[in-house]
C-alpha positions in Angstrom: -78.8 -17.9 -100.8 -75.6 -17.0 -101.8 -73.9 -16.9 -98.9 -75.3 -19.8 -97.8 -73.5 -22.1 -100.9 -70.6 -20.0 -100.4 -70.7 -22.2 -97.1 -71.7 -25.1 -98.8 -68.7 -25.0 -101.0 -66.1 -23.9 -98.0 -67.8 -26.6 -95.8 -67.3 -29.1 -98.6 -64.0 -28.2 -99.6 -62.7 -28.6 -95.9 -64.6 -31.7 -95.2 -63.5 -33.5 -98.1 -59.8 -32.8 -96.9 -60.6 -33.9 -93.6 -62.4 -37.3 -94.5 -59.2 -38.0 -97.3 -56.7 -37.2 -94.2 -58.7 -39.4 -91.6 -58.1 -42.2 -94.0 -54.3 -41.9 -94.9 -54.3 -42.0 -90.8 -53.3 -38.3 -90.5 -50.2 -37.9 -92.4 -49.7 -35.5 -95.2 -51.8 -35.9 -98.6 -51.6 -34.6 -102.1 -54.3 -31.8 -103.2 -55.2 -32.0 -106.6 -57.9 -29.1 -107.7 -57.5 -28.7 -112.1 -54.0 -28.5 -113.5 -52.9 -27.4 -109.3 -51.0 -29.8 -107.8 -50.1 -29.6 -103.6 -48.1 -31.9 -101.7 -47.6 -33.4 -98.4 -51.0 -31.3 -97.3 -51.6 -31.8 -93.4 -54.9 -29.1 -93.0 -57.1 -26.9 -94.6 -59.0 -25.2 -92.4 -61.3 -21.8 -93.0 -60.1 -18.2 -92.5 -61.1 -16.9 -88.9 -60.0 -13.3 -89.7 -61.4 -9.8 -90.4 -60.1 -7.0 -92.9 -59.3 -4.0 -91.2 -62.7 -2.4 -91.5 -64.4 -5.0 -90.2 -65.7 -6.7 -93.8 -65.7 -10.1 -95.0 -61.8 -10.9 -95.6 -60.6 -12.0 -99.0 -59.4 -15.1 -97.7 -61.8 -18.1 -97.7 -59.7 -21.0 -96.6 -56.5 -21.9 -95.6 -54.1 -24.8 -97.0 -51.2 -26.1 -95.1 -48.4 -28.0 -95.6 -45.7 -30.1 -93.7 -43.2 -27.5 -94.6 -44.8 -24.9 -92.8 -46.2 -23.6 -95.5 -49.5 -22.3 -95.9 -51.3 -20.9 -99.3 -54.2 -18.3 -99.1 -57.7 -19.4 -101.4 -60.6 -17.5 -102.0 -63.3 -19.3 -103.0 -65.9 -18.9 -106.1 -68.6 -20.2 -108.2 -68.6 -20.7 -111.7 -71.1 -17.8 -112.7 -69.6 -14.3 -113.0 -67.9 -14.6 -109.5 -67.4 -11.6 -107.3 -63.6 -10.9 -107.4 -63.2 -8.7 -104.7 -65.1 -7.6 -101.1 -65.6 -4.9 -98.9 -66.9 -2.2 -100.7 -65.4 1.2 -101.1 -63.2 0.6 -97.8 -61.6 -2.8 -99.3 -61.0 -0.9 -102.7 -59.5 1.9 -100.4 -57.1 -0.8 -98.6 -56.2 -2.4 -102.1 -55.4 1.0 -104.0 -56.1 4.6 -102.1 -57.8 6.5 -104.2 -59.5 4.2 -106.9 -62.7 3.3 -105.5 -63.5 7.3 -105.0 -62.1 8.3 -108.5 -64.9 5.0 -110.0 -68.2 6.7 -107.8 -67.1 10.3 -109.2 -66.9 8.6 -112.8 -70.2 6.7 -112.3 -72.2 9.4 -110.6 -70.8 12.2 -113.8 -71.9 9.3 -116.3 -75.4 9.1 -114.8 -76.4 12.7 -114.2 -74.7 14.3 -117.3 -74.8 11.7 -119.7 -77.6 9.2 -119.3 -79.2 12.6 -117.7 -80.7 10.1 -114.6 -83.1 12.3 -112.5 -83.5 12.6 -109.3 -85.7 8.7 -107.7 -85.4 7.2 -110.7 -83.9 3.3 -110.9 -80.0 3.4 -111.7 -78.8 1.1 -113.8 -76.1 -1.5 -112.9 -72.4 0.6 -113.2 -69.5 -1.1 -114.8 -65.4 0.8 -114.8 -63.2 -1.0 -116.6 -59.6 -1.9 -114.0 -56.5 -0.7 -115.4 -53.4 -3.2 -115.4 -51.2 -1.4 -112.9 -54.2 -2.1 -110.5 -55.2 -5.8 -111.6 -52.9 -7.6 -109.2 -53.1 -5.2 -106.5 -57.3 -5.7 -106.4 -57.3 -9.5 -107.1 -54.4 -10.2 -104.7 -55.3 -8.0 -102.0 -52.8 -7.7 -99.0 -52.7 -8.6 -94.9 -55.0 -5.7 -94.4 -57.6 -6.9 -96.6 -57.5 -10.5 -94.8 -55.4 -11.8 -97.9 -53.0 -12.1 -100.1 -54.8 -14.5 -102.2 -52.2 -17.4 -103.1 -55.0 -18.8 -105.4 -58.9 -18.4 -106.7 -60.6 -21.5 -106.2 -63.2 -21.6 -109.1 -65.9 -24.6 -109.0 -69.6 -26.1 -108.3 -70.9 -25.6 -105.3 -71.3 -28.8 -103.9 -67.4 -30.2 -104.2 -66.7 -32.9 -106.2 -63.9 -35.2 -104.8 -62.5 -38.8 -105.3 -59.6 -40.1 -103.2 -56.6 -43.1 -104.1 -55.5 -44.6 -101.1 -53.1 -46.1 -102.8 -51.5 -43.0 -103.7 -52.7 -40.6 -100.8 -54.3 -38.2 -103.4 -57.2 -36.4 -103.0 -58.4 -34.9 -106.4 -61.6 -32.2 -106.2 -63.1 -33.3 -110.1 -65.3 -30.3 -110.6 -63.6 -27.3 -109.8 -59.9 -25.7 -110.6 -57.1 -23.4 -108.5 -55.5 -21.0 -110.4 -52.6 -18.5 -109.4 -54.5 -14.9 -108.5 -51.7 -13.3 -110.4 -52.2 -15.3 -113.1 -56.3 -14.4 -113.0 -55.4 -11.0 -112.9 -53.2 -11.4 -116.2 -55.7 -13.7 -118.3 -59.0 -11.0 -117.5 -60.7 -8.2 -118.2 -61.5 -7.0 -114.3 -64.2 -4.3 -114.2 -65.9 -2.8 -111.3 -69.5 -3.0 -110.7 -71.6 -0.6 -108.7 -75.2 -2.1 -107.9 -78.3 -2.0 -105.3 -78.2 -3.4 -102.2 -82.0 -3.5 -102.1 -84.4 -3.6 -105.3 -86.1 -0.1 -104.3 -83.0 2.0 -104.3 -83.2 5.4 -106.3 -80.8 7.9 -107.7 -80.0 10.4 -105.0 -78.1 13.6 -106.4 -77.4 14.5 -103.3 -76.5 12.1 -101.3 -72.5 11.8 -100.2 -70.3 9.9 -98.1 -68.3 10.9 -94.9 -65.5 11.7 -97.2 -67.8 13.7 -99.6 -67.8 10.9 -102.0 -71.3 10.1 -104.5 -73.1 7.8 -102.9 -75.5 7.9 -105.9 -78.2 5.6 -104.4 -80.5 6.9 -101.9 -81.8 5.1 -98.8 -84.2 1.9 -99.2 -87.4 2.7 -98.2 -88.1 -0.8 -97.3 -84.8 -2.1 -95.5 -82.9 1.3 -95.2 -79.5 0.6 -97.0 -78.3 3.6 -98.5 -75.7 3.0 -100.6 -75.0 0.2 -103.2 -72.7 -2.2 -103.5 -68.9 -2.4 -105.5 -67.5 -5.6 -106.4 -65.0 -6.8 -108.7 -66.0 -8.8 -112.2 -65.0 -10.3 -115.0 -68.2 -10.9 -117.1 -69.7 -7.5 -118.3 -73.3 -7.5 -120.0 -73.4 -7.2 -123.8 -75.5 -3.6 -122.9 -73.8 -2.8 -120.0 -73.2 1.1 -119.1 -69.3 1.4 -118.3 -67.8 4.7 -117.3 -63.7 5.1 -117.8 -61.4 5.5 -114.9 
């Protein structure tokens, strides 16, 4: 379900672009999303491309404007969103080194002390992101199918309402802000979590680089290792490891 209204909201963002820019007849339109202003827009079109391992790039959409300028967005929902994809190898891309040095801290933490035994259910794993790494992890770079101009933060379903008169399409329930500027104004923390529900601590269990995997393999679906993504909203319980 989730990726499917993270198409919703692409879908809706672009198509509310394209129906303002029919009517103006095809020439350039201003992009109001929040405080965000753009001008002379001529396309906004979804991101095609790949990061270098293959994952889901950080780029969501693509603005363009009669300049020959383009801005990169990457789009979110309102509730806790996922800063950051691609697991350990996006991490890797962003800053070598970091997402290794959060799995050792996590797996110490479990096995020494919350003492986790072997097949039992691991709790969700949060490591608070230092500032030096911030921009580097929210921005991202080419490799990571970014930089990120801007984090689009809204509904799903796009709200939008269009002046003819003025050739401005504004999008009334959601807001662009600067990714640098995100990256200043928050708290970022990784989070390590299950893929699937029937994932177990595994003591043993490593990556190709020797890395803790710390969950084992799903009996059901056969995922064996969990899942890292980048937050800003950490439970009031939450167990978080330092880096």
């Amino acid at each position: 379900m989730a990726g499917a209204a993270a198409e919703r909201q692409e879908t809706g963002f672009v198509k509310a672009f394209d129906d303002a820019f029919k009517k103006n007849q095809k020439n350039p339109i201003t992009l109001v999303v929040g405080k965000t202003t753009l001008n002379s827009v001529i396309a906004v079109k979804k991101y095609t491309g790949r990061q270098t391992g293959g994952s889901e790039p950080y780029t969501d959409v693509q603005i363009f404007m009669k300049n020959n300028t383009s801005v990169n967005i990457s789009m979110k929902g309102e509730a806790a969103p996922s800063l950051a994809g691609g697991g350990l190898k996006g991490l890797e891309l962003a800053v070598p080194g970091i997402a290794k040095k959060f799995m050792n801290a996590a797996y110490k933490h479990l096995k020494n002390t919350i003492k986790l035994k072997d097949g039992q259910k691991v709790p969700d794993v949060y490591g608070k992101i230092n500032m030096a790494d911030k921009k580097k992890i929210v921005v991202g770079n080419i490799a990571m199918g970014g930089p990120i101009d801007y984090m689009y933060v809204g509904k799903m379903d796009v709200g939008q309402n269009y002046d003819d008169k003025t050739a401005t399409l504004t999008i009334t329930n959601a807001k662009l802000i600067e990714a640098t500027t995100y990256a200043d104004d928050h708290e970022l923390y990784f989070r390590l979590r299950a893929r699937r529900e029937d994932q177990r601590f595994d003591l043993t269990a490593k990556d190709s680089y020797g890395t803790p995997k710390i969950y084992g393999k799903s009996p059901s679906k056969g995922d064996s290792a969990g899942r890292i993504v980048v937050t800003d909203k950490v439970p009031s319980q939450a167990v978080i490891v330092k880096l």
